[in-house]
C-alpha positions as CSV (number, residue, x, y, z in Angstrom):
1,X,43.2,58.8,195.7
2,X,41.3,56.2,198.0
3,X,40.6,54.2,195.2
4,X,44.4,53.6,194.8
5,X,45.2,53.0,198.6
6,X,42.2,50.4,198.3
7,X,43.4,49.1,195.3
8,X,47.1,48.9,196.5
9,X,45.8,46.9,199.9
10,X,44.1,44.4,197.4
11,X,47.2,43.4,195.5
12,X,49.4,43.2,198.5
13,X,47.2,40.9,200.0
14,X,46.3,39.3,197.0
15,X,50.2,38.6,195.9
16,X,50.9,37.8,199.6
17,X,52.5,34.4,199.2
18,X,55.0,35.6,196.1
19,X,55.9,38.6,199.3
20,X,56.4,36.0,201.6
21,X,58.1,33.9,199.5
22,X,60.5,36.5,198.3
23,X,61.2,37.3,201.7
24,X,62.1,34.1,202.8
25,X,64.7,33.8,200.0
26,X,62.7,30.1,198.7
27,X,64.2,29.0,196.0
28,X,60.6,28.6,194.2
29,X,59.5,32.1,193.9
30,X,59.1,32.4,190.8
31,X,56.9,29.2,190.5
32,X,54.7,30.2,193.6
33,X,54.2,33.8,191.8
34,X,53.1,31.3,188.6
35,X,50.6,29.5,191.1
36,X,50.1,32.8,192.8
37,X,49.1,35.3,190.0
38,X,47.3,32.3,187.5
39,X,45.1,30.6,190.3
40,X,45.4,33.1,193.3
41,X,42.0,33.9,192.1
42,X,40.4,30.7,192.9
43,X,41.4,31.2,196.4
44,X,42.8,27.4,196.5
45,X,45.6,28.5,194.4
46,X,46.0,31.6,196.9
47,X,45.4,28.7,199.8
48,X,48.4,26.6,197.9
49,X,50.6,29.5,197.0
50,X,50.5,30.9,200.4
51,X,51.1,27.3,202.1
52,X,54.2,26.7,199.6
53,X,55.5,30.2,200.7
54,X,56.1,29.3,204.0
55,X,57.3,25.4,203.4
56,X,61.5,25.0,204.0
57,X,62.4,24.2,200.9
58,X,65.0,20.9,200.9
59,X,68.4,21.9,201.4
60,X,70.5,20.0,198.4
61,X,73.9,19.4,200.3
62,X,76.3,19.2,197.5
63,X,79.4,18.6,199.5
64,X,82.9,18.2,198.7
65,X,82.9,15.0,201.0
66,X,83.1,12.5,198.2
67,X,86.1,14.6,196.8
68,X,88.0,14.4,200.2
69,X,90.3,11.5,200.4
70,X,91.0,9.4,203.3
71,X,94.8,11.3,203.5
72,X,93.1,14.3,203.3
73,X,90.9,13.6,206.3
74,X,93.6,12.4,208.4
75,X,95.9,15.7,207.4
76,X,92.3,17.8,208.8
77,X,93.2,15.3,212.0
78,X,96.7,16.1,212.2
79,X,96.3,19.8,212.1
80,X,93.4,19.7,214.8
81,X,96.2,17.8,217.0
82,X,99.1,19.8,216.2
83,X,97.0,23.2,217.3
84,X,96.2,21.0,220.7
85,X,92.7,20.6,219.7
86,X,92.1,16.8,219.5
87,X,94.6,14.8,222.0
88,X,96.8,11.3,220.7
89,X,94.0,9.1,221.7
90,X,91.2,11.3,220.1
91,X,93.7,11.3,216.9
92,X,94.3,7.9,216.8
93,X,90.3,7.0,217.3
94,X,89.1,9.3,214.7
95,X,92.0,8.2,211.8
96,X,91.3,4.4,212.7
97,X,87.3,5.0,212.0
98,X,88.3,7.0,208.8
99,X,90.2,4.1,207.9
100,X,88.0,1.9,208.8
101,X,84.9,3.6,207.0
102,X,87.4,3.7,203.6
């Protein structure tokens, strides 16, 4: 029974970086667990694994910005001044730099 405590403490800490990984939700888990279980035991690949774990991956902002059109963004602008948000003068500033950017 201590034999499979000890070895249960092992692999945890051994596949430490594909836990932390996972737990962080990055978007290379399944690569790091690659690095992590085929060169963990080289501790370098552990060292690597580990390090990669806890790196933010890169968001990749796919936006919908280049779909917008300029009418679209000033109809956003009109809203925001109907509801009282933006005032005439913030209206007109914003519209003429949306125009002025198209």
């Amino acid at each position: 029974m201590g034999e499979l405590i000890i070895l249960a403490i092992f692999l945890a800490f051994y596949f430490l970086p594909t836990i932390v990984a996972s737990q962080r939700d990055h978007t290379s888990t399944g690569a790091i667990f690659l690095l992590n279980f085929l060169l963990g035991w080289t501790f370098l690949g552990w060292i690597a694994a580990l390090i990669w774990s806890f790196t933010n991956p890169s968001a990749v902002v796919i936006g919908d910005y280049a779909k917008r059109s300029v009418a679209d963004e000033i109809e956003k602008l009109a809203k925001l001044r109907d509801k009282g948000i933006l005032t005439e003068n913030e209206f007109n500033e914003k519209k003429q730099q949306i125009l002025d950017k198209a």
